[in-house]
Structures are given as C-alpha cells and as structure tokens.
C-alpha positions in Angstrom: 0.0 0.0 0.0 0.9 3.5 -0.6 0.0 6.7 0.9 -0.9 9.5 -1.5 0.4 13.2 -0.1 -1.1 14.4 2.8 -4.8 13.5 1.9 -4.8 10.3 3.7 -6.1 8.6 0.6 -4.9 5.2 0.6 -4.2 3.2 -2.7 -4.3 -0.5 -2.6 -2.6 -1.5 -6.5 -0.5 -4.4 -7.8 1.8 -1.7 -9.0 2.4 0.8 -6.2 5.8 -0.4 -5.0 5.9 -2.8 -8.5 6.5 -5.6 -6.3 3.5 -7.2 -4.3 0.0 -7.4 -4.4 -2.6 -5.2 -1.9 -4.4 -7.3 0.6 -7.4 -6.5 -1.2 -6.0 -6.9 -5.0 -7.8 -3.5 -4.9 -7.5 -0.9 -7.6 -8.1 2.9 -7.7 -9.3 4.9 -11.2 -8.9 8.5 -11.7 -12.3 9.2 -10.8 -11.9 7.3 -7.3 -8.4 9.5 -7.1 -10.1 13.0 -7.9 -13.6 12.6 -6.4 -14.5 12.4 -2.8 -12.8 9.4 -1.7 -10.0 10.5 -3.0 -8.6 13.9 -3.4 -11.4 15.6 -4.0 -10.4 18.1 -6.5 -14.5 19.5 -6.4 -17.4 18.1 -8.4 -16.9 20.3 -11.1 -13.3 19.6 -12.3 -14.4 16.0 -11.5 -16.8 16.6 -14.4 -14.5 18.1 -16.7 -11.4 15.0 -16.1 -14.5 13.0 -17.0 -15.1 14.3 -20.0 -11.3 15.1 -21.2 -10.5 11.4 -20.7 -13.5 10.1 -22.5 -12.2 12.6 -25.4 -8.5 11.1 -25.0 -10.1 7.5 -25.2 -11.9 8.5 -28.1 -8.6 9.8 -29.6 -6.5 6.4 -28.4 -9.1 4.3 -30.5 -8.7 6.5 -33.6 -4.8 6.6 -33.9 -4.7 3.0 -33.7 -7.3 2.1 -36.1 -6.3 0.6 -39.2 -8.3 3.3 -41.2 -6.3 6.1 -39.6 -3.4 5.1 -42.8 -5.8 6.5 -45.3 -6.7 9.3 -43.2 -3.1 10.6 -43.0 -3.0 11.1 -46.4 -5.6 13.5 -47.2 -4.6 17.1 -47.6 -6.6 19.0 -44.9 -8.7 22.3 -46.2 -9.7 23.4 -42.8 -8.0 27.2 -41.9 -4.8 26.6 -39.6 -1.8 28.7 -38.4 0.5 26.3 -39.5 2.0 25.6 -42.4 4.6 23.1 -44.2 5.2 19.9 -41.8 3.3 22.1 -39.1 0.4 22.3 -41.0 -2.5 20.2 -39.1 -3.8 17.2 -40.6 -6.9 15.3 -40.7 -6.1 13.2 -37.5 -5.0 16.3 -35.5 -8.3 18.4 -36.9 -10.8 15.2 -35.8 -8.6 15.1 -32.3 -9.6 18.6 -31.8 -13.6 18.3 -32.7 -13.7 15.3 -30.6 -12.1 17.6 -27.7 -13.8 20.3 -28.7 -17.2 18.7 -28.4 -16.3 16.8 -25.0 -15.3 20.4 -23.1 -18.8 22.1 -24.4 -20.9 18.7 -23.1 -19.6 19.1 -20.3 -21.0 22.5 -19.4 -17.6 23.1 -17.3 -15.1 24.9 -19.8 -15.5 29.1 -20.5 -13.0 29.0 -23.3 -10.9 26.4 -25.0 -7.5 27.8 -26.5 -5.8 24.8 -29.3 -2.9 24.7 -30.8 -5.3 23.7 -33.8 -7.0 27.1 -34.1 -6.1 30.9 -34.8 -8.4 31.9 -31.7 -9.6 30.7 -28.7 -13.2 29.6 -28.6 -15.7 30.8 -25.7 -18.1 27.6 -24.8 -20.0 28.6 -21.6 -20.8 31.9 -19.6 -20.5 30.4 -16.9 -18.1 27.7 -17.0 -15.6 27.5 -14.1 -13.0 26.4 -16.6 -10.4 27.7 -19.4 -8.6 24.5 -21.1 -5.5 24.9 -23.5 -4.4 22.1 -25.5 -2.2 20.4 -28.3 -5.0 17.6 -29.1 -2.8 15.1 -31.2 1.4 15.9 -30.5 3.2 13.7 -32.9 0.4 13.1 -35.1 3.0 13.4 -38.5 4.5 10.2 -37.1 1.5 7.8 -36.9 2.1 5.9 -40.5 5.4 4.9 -38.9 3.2 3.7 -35.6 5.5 5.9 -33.5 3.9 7.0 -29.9 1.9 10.0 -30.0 0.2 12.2 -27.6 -2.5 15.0 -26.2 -1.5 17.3 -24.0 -3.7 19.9 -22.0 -3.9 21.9 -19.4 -6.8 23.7 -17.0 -7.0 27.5 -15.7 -9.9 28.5 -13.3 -11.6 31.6 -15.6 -10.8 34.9 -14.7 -14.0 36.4 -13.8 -12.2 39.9 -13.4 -12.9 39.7 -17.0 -16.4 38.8 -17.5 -17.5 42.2 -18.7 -15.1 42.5 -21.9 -16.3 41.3 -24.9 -16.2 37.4 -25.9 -13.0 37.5 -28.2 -10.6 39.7 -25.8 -11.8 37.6 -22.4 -11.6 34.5 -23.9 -8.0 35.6 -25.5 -6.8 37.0 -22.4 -7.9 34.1 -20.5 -6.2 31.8 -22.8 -3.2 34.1 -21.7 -2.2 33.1 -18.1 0.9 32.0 -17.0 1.9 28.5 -16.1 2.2 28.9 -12.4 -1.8 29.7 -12.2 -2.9 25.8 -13.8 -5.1 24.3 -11.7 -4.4 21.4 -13.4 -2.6 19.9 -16.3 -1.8 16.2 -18.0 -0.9 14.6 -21.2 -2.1 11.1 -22.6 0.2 8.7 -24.3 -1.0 6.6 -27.0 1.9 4.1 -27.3 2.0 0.2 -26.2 -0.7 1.2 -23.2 -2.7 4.3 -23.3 -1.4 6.5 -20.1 -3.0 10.0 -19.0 -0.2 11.4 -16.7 -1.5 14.4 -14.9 -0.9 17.1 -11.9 -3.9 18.6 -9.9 -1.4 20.9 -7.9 0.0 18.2 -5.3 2.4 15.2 -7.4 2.3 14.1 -10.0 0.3 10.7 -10.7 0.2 8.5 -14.1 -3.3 6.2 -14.6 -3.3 3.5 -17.4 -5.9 2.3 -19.5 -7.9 -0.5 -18.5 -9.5 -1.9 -22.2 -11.4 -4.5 -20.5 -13.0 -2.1 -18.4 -12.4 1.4 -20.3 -11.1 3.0 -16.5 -7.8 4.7 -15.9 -6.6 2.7 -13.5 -3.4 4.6 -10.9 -0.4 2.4 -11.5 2.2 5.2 -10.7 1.3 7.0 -8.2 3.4 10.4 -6.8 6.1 10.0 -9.5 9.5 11.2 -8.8 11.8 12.5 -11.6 15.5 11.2 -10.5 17.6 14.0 -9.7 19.9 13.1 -12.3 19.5 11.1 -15.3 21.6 9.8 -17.9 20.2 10.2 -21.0 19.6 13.4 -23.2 16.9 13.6 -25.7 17.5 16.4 -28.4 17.9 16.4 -32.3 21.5 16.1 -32.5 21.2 16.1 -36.3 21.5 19.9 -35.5 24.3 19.9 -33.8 25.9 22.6 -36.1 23.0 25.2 -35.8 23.4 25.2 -32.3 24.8 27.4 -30.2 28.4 27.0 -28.7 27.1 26.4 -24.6 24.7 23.7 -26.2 27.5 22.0 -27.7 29.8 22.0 -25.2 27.1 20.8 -22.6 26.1 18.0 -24.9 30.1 17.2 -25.9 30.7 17.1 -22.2 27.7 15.0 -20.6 28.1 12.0 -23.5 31.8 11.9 -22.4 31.4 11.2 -19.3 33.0 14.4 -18.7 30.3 16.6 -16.6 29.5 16.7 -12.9 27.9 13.0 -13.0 30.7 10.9 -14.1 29.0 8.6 -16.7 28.6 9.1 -20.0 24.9 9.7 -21.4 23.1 8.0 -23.8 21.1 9.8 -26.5 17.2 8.6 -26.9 15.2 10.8 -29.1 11.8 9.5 -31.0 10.6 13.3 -31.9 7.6 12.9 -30.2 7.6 15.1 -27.0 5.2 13.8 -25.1 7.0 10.1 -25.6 10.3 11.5 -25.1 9.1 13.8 -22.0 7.2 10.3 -20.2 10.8 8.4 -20.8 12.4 11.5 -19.3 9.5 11.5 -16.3 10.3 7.6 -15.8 14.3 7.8 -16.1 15.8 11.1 -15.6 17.9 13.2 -17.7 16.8 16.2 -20.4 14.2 16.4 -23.0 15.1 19.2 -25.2 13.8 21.5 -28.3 16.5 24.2 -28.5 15.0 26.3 -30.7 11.9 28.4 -31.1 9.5 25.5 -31.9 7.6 24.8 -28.8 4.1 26.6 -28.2 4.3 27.9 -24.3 0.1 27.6 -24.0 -0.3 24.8 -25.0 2.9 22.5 -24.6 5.5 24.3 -22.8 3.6 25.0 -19.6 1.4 21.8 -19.0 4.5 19.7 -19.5 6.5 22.2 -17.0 3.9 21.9 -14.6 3.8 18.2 -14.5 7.9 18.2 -14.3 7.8 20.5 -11.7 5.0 18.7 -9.6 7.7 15.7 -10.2 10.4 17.1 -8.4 12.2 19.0 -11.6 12.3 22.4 -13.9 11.2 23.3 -17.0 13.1 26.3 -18.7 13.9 27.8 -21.9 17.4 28.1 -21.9 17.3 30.8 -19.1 14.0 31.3 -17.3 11.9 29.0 -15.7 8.7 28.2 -18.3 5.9 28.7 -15.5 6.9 32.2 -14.5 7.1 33.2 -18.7 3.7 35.9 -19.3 2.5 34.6 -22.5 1.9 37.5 -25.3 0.5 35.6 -28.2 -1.8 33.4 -28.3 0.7 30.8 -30.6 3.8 32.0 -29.0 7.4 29.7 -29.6 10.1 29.1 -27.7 13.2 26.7 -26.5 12.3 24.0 -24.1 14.3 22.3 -21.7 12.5 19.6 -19.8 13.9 17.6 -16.8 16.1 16.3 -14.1 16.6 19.3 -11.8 20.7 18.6 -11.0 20.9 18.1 -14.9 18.9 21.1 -15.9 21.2 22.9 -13.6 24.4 22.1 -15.4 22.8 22.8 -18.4 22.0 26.4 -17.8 25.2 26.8 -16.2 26.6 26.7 -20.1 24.7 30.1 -20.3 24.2 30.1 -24.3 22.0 27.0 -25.1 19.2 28.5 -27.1 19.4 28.0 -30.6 19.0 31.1 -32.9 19.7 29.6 -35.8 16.5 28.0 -37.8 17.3 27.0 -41.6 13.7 26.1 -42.1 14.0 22.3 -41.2 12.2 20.0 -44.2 11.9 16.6 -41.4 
C-alpha cells in the first residue's frame, strides 16, 4: 500500500511499490483519485477529467485504427496557423472536434484555446474552466506507428474579466501563465494508453484499463531522479546550435560533466514520448529552438515536471513564470532532471537562434 500526499487517501494497486500485491487486490481509477474518496479536487473539475479522458479515449481508438493510414494522407482544407510539416492534418483536426465537443458537453469549460486554431473559442458563460491544448502531439508520425500524444492543461476563468467582450476575455484568458494551472496532463497513446496528470500536489500516471475502459493509478506520486543519464535532443543539429549547447552535450556524453558517466542519446521526436521516458528515467528532454508553443505544450509539461520534483526552462528562465503575449507563442524547451537542468544552464548560451527552415 501507498500513501498519496497528505490527503490520507490510501491506494491498494498491484503496481504501487511494483512488487506485491494489496491485501485486497484493490484498484483505484482516476475518478476514485479525484472525487470524494479521493482527493477531492470539487465536483466540477471531476466533471471536466471525466469528459477530457473520454475525449483522449476517443482519440487512443482512432490513432490505432487501421483506417487512420488512409486518413493521414488526405490534404486537410480546414484554416490553420500552421504551415509546411506544421500544417494540421486530418487526425489532428478530428482530435480537436472530438475535444472540442467533450469540453462544451460538459458544461464546465469558459474558453478552450488549441494549438489547432487561430483563436480561442468561448463555450460557456459560466463555465468555471479555461482548457489549453495540443489535441494530437506527434500526429505526422503515426504511418510509422510511432507513440503520440495529447496534452492539456486547465486554468480556473478569470472572472475579473467577464464584462469584456467574448473575443478579448476569452484571448486574455487563454493568456495566463503556467504557475496559475489548476491542473494539467498529457495522454500517451503508445503500447498502453497513459493519461499522466498534476492537480497541484504530485504528480500521478493512470493507465488504460481496455477490459473495463477505467484509468486505473499504477504510478502513483512520480518522482523524476535527480539526475539522469540520458539526453533527448535532435543532435542532427548539432551545427545550428549554439556554442554552450555543444559544449554541454560534448561534455555529458563523455562522461566528462558533474555526474561521471557518460549519457546516452534517446530521441523518438515525439515530446510527449520522449518527455514520459524522461519523467520515468531522468535526464533532459530538449527542443532548443523556437519551436515549442508555451500555451499549450510548454507550460502543461512544466507543470507536471515541476509537480515531479524537476524544472522546466527555456534556456534561461523558468517556463511557469514566462507571461504569454501571443496566443501561438514559440520558444526553446528544456525539460527535466533538476541537478541536470542545472548544469545545463550553467553553459549560459543554449538557445538555438539559428533555424534554416528544417524540411523533417
């Protein structure tokens, strides 16, 4: 058995300490974890984790159907803000109706703010809620059945602004910074289906039950080793970077840096893959460049590192404390270990100004 925070909740699971078995062979879902018994995070963000994972199972079936293939090769005609290999296509657009459609049923969410649309779109009057998301990360590498992801995060609505009119409110409240979430998560659609998420106190990872269709808590209160010993980055790019990325990287995979081992390089160039390895093992997770969207990937996946015992950064400044000014904003991120995030910014000049327009 393991004890859950301070809450007193008490989780009997075959996979708490991954060795025995609870007395009861007991298991807990996320709605036991967040609801009464549990947490109790309030009925109405109980409602809203209700309908976000129904959304993400929704999403889980559709990327591994076998008619996703001929989906991934239409040519979307929907308006985006992307455009080349960014553009959206037809598996991120139905990702982000099927969210879409689950945040306005559940009468809970004000505005929704995706990385799939120009604008943020205002659901409910009087919905508690604002939720920012990236509803299918890595969707350009499903025909290669590489893991991909959703990734969102929750603001309570900032009723100072009720009286300004729909677009600016629901702009402004798609605005906030990272260290107000309430609550954030991704999902993992890989070998299981895993929705990792933060509601202010740990950090907690639930897996799929298909027989049953419940996210069941199999790691509970993760903790992000101090230091890893891998680094997950692009190297490809090595010679657009900057010189204090090189030399960090150079250093660490010689064995050469404050932890003497050398590191191992793991990248599958899908960050919400590459960031749960990084959750599970330690080390850095790393997009030097100004790629990253801050709404809607860089401070969800901060939050959840930080709830995990490490930092999320740009190069420089810590991610949660960054005020977003655009709506589609870019920037580096640097996700990770917090003794290896440390030496890392101790190189100083690890953002990457250089961008050739990358074709893969």
């Amino acid at each position: 058995m393991a004890s859950l925070g301070g809450s007193g909740f008490v989780v009997r699971s075959q996979v708490v300490d991954g060795s025995s078995i609870g007395v009861d062979n007991g298991i807990c879902t996320l709605n036991e974890y967040v609801g009464k018994g549990g947490i109790d995070v309030g009925d109405d963000l109980v409602v809203l984790l209700d309908h976000i994972q129904y959304a993400c199972k929704r999403i889980a079936a559709l990327v591994a159907s076998p008619f996703n293939s001929s989906l991934g090769k239409q040519t979307s005609l929907a308006g985006n803000n992307g455009s080349g290999r960014d553009a959206p296509k037809p598996l991120d657009i139905i990702s982000n109706e099927i969210i879409l459609s689950s945040l306005r049923n559940s009468g809970k969410v004000a505005v929704m703010a995706s990385e799939e649309d120009d604008a943020p779109i205002w659901l409910t009057d009087g919905g508690p809620f604002v939720v920012v998301t990236d509803p299918l990360d890595g969707s350009r590498n499903i025909d290669a059945s590489i893991p991909t992801g959703t990734i969102f995060g929750i603001y309570n609505r900032l009723v100072e602004l009720d009286d300004l009119p729909k677009e600016e409110k629901a702009l402004l409240n798609s605005l906030q910074t990272g260290a107000r979430l309430v609550a954030a998560g991704y999902v993992l659609y890989s070998s299981a289906t895993i929705l990792c998420a933060s509601f202010g106190s740990g950090t907690h990872a639930f897996t799929l039950d298909h027989s049953t269709g419940d996210f069941i808590l199999t790691h509970p209160s993760i903790k992000i080793p101090s230091r890893g010993q891998i680094y997950s980055v692009n190297d490809a790019r090595y010679f657009d970077w900057p010189e204090g990325l090189r030399r960090y990287i150079d250093t660490v995979r010689q064995g050469k840096g404050r932890y003497p081992k050398k590191y191992s390089a793991r990248y599958i160039c899908s960050l919400v893959a590459d960031l749960h390895r990084t959750l599970m093992y330690g080390g850095v997770a790393m997009n030097p460049r100004d790629h990253l969207r801050i709404v809607y990937e860089g401070n969800p996946l901060s939050f959840l590192v930080e709830q995990a015992g490490g930092r999320g950064s740009d190069g420089k400044n810590r991610i949660l404390s960054i005020q977003p000014v655009e709506l589609h904003q870019r920037l580096p991120l640097f996700l990770g270990s917090l003794e290896d995030m440390e030496e890392l910014e101790s190189y100083g000049d690890v953002q990457q100004k250089v961008n050739p327009g990358y074709e893969v």
